[in-house]
C-alpha positions in Angstrom: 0.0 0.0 0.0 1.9 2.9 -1.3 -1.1 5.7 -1.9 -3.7 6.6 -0.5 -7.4 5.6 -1.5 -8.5 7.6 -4.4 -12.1 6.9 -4.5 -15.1 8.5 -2.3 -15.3 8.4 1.6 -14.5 4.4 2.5 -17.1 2.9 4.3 -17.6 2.1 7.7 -16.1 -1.1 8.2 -12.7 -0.4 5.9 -12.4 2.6 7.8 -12.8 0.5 11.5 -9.9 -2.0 10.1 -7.7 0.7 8.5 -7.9 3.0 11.9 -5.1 2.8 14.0 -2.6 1.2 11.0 1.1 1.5 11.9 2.7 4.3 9.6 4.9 2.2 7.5 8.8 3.3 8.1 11.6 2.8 5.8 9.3 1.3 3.6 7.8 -1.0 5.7 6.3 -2.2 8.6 3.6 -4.4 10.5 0.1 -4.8 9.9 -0.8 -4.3 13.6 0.6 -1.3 16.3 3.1 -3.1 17.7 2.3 -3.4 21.9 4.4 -0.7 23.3 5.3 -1.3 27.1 6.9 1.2 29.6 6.4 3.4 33.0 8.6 5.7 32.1 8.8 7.7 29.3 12.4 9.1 28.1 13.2 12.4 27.0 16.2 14.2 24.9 16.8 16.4 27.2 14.9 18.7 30.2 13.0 21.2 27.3 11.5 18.1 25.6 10.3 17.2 28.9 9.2 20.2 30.0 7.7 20.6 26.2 5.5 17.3 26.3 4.1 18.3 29.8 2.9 21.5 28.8 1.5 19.8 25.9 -0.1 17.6 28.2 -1.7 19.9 30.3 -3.0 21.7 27.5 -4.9 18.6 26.5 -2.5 17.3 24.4 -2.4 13.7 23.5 0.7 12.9 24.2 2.5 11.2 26.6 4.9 12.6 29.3 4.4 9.7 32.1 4.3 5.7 31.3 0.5 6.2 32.8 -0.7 8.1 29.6 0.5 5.7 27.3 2.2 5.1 23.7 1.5 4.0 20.2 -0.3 1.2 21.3 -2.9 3.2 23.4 -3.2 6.6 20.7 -4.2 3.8 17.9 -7.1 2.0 20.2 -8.2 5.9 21.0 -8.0 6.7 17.4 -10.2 3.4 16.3 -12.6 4.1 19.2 -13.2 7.6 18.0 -13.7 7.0 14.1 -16.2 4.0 15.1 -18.1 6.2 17.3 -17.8 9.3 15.2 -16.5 11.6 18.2 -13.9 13.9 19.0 -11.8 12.0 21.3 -11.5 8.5 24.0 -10.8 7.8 27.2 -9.4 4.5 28.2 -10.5 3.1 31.6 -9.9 -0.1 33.5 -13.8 -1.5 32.9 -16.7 -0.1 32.1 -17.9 1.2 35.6 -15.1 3.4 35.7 -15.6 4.9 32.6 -19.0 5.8 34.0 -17.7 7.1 37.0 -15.2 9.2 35.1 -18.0 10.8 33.2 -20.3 12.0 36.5 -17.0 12.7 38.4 -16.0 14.8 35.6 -19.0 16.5 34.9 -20.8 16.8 38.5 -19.8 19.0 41.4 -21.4 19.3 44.4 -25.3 20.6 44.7 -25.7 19.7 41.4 -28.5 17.3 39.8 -28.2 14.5 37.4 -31.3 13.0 35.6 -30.5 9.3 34.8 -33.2 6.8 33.4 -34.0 4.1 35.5 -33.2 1.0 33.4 -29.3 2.1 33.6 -26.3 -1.0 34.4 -27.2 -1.2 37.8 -23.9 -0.6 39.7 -24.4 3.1 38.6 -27.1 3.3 41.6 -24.0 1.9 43.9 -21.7 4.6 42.8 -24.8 7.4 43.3 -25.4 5.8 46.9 -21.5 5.2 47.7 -19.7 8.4 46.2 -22.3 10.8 44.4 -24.4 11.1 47.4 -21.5 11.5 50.1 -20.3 14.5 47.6 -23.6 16.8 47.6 -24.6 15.2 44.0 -28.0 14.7 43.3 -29.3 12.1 41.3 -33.0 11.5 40.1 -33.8 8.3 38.6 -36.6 8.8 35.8 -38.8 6.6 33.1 -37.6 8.4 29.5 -40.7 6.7 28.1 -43.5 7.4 31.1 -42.4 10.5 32.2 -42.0 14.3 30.9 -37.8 15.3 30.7 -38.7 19.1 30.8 -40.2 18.9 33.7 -37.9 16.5 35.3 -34.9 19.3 34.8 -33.8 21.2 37.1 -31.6 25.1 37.1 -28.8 22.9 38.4 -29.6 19.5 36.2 -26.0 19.5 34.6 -26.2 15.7 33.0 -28.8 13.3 31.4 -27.6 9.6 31.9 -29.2 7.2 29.4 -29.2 3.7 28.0 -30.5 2.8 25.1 -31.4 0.1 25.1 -31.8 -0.7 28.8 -30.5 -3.3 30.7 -31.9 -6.5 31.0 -35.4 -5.4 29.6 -33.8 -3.2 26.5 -36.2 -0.7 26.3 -35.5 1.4 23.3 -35.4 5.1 23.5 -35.9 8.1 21.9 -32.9 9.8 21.9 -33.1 12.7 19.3 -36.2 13.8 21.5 -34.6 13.2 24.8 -30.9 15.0 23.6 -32.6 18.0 22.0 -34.8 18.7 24.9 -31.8 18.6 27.1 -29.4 20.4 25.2 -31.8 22.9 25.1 -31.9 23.9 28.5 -27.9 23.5 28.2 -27.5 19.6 29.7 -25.3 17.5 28.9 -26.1 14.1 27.4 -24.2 10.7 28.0 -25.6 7.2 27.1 -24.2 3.5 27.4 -23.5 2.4 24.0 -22.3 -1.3 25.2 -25.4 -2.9 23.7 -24.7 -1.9 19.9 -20.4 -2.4 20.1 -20.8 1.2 19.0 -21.4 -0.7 15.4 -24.7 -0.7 15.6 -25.7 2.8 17.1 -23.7 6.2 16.8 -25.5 8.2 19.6 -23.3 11.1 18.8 -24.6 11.8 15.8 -28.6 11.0 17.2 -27.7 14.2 19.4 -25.5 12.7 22.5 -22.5 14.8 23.8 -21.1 11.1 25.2 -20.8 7.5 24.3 -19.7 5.2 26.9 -19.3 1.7 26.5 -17.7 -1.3 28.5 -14.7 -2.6 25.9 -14.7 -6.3 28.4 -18.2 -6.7 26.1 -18.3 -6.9 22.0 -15.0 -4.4 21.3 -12.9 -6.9 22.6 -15.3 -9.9 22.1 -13.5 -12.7 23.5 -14.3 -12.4 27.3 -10.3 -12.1 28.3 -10.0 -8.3 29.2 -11.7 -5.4 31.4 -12.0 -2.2 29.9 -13.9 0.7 29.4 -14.3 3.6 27.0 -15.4 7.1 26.2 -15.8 9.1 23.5 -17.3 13.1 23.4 -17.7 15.1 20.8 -15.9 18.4 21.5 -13.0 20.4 22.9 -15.0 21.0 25.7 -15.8 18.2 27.5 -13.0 16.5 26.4 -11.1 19.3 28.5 -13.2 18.5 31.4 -12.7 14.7 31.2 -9.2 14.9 30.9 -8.6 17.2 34.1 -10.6 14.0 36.2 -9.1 11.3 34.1 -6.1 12.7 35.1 -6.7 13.2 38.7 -7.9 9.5 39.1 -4.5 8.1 38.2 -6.3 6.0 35.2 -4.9 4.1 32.8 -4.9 0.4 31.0 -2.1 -1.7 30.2 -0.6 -1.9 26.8 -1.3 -5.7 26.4 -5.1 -4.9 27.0 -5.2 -2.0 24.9 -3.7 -4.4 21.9 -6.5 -7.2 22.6 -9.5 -4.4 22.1 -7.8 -2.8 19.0 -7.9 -6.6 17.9 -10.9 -7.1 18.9 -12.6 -4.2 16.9 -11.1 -5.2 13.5 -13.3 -8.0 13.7 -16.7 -6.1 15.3 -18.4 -5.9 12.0 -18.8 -9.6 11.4 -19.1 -11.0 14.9 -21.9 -8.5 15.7 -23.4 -9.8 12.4 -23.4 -13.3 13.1 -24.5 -12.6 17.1 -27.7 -10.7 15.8 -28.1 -13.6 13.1 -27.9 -16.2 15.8 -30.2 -13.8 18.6 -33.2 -13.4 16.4 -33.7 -17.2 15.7 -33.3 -17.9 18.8 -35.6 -15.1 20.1 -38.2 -16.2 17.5 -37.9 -20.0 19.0 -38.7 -18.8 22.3 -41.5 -16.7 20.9 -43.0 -19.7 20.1 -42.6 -21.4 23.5 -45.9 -21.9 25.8 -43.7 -21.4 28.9 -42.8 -17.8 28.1 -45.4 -14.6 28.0 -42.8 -12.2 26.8 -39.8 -11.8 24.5 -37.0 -8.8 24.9 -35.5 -8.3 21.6 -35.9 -5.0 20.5 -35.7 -6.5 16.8 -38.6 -8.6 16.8 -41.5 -6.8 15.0 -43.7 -7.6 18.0 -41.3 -5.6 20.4 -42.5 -2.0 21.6 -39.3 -0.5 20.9 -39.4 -1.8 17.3 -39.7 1.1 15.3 -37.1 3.6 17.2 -34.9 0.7 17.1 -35.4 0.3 13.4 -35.2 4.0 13.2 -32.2 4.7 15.1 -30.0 1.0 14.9 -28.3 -0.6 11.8 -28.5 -4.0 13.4 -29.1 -6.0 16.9 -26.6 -7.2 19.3 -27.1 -10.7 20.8 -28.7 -9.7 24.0 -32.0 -11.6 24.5 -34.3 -11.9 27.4 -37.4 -13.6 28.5 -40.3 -13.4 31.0 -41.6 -16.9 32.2 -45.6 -17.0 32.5 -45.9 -19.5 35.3 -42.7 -19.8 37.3 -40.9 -19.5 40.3 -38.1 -17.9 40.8 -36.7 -21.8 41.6 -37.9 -22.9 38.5 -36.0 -20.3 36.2 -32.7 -21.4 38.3 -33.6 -24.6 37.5 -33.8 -23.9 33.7 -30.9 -22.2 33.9 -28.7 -25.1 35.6 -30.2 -27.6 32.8 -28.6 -25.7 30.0 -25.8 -27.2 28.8 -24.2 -25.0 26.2 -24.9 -21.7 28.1 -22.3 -20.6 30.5 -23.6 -19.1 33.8 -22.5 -15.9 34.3 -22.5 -11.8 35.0 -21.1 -10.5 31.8 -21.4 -10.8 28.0 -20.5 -9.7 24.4 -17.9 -12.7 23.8 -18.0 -15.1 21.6 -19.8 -17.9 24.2 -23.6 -18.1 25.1 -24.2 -17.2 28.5 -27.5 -17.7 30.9 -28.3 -15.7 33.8 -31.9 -15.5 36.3 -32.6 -11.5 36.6 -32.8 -10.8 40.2 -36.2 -9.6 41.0 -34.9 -6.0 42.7 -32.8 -4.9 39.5 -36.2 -5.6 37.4 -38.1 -3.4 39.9 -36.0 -0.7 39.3 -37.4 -0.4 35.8 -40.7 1.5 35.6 -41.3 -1.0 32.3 -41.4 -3.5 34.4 -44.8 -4.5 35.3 -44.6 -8.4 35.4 -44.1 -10.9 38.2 -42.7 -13.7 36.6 -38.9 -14.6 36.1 -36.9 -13.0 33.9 -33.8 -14.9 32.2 -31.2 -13.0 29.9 -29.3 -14.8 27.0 -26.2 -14.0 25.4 -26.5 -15.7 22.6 -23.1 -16.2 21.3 -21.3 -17.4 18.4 -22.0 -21.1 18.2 -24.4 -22.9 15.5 -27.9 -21.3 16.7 -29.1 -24.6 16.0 -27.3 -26.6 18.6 -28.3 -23.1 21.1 -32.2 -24.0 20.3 -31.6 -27.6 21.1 -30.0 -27.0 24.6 -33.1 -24.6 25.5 -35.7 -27.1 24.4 -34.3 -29.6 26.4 -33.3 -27.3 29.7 -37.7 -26.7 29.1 -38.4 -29.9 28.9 -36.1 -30.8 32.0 -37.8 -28.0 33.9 -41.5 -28.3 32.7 -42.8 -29.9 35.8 -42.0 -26.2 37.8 -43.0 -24.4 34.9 
């Protein structure tokens, strides 16, 4: 490769592979950033150093401590940002820090944050742990029941979404709910983990802020934590610097490499998970145990259309409500699966099972049931084999259900 592309703007996946390409050097070089290691970085001479800190504190990106990272970092940040279409990243150990950098960043204290109510639940535990011992006020709200200009306040200074939510994937608006914010001068953040940031640019829907969990689809093979965020402007990526860099956070080289490796391959993974979801979301359609499928991709869904609106595709999160069950019974559907793993997290390339507790479901003002709730992650294996292992784990559980 010896020019550069001569036709029209490359399309969205070339672009995500190409991103972050080592610069070739004496006429060559590898295909991947190499993983650059170090704690301390070296300098000429005492004006270079002083030179790159400067830099630094003048929100530059680059490095004058082994915390801020090398190549190896600036070529994830630089993928991140073109997939999300932002301004610039923010690397963070897991995906809960990355939200914590974005209210510690952007809340003071006496301040008021509006955040809907079907948010990754250990957001509350940061609220009722750090953001409430600070003087920060935070209003959990229902973007689809209730009115957001009413809801915000002279001191509202963020609107948390997720979109979809947790566990149930409620789809919302988001055009509505940005402008109406950003109208009254609030900044807007969402959780992007659901879409991989393939399927969903909030950014350009009207978000200051993506934030997604890298552990999930951008690295994909369930073997890092990590976190990211992206903004779109000078501004607040001023303001997300100064606490990045007052929290001492970083991630390691070696982790940093896996996600970049990880995205090259986002496009056709999150292909093949939706592929695999919706048949097996249509199987359990089907099923006279369950009263109620959660894939925002099924035409049946009530987020259907702003999903079909607003997403290019469907990430292989799928849950179900039981319609006679206890909560026994659904661990006892769960142990009977053979192929699904049991477990917390998701967006690798295994299936996963998991019993929603009851109190995270309450939490959601969509929530009206009283059944069990199970959430799939319908992975990368032959979908086939997926619907075999949940017709029997029915059939082994029938009697309770």
């Amino acid at each position: 490769m010896t020019a550069a592309f001569p036709g029209k703007r490359l399309h969205s996946a070339t672009r995500l592979l190409h991103a972050g390409a080592p610069a070739l050097r004496d006429g060559a070089g590898p295909v991947n950033v190499p993983v650059v290691r170090t704690s301390t970085v070296r300098f000429e001479n005492t004006a270079a150093q002083a030179d790159h800190h400067h830099r630094r504190t003048a929100g530059e990106r680059v490095a004058s401590y082994g915390r801020h990272g090398l190549d190896t970092h600036r070529a994830l940040e630089d993928a991140v940002v073109g997939l999300e279409g932002g301004h610039r990243a923010f690397l963070t150990p897991s995906g809960l820090s990355a939200i914590t950098l974005v209210l510690l960043a952007l809340l003071s204290p006496g301040d008021h944050a509006l955040v809907a109510d079907g948010v990754y639940a250990p957001l509350r535990r940061v609220d009722s742990t750090l953001l409430q011992r600070l003087g920060i006020t935070v209003e959990y709200f229902s973007p689809t029941h209730d009115d957001l200009a009413s809801r915000l306040r002279p001191n509202t200074r963020l609107l948390y979404l997720e979109s979809p939510s947790s566990l149930l994937y409620e789809v919302l608006d988001l055009p509505a709910l940005s402008a109406v914010a950003r109208d009254r001068g609030v900044t807007v953040a969402t959780d992007n983990t659901w879409s991989g940031g393939w399927f969903h640019q909030p950014l350009a829907l009207g978000a200051n802020i993506s934030i997604q969990a890298a552990t999930k689809y951008i690295s994909g093979h369930s073997d890092l934590m990590q976190g990211v965020v992206v903004v779109d402007s000078p501004a607040l990526a001023a303001k997300l610097s100064t606490a990045y860099e007052a929290l001492g956070l970083t991630i390691g080289a070696d982790d940093a490499y896996l996600a970049l490796r990880g995205l090259r391959t986002l496009p056709v993974r999150l292909a093949q998970h939706q592929r695999n979801a919706t048949a097996v979301a249509e199987f359990l359609q089907q099923q006279p145990q369950v009263s109620r499928v959660f894939y925002p991709a099924l035409p049946t869904d009530p987020g259907h259309a702003l999903w079909k609106r607003d997403f290019s595709g469907a990430s292989g999160l799928v849950s179900f409500e039981f319609r006679h069950a206890t909560t026994a019974a659904a661990n006892a559907f769960v142990d009977a699966l053979a192929l699904f793993g049991i477990g917390a997290s998701w967006g690798g390339y295994e299936s996963l099972a998991l019993a929603a507790q009851p109190e995270r479901l309450r939490e959601h003002r969509q929530w009206t049931g009283d059944a069990p709730v199970v959430r799939l992650h319908i992975g990368l294996e032959d979908p086939r084999d997926l619907i075999a292992d949940l017709a029997q784990a029915f059939a082994d559980a029938a009697p309770a259900l």
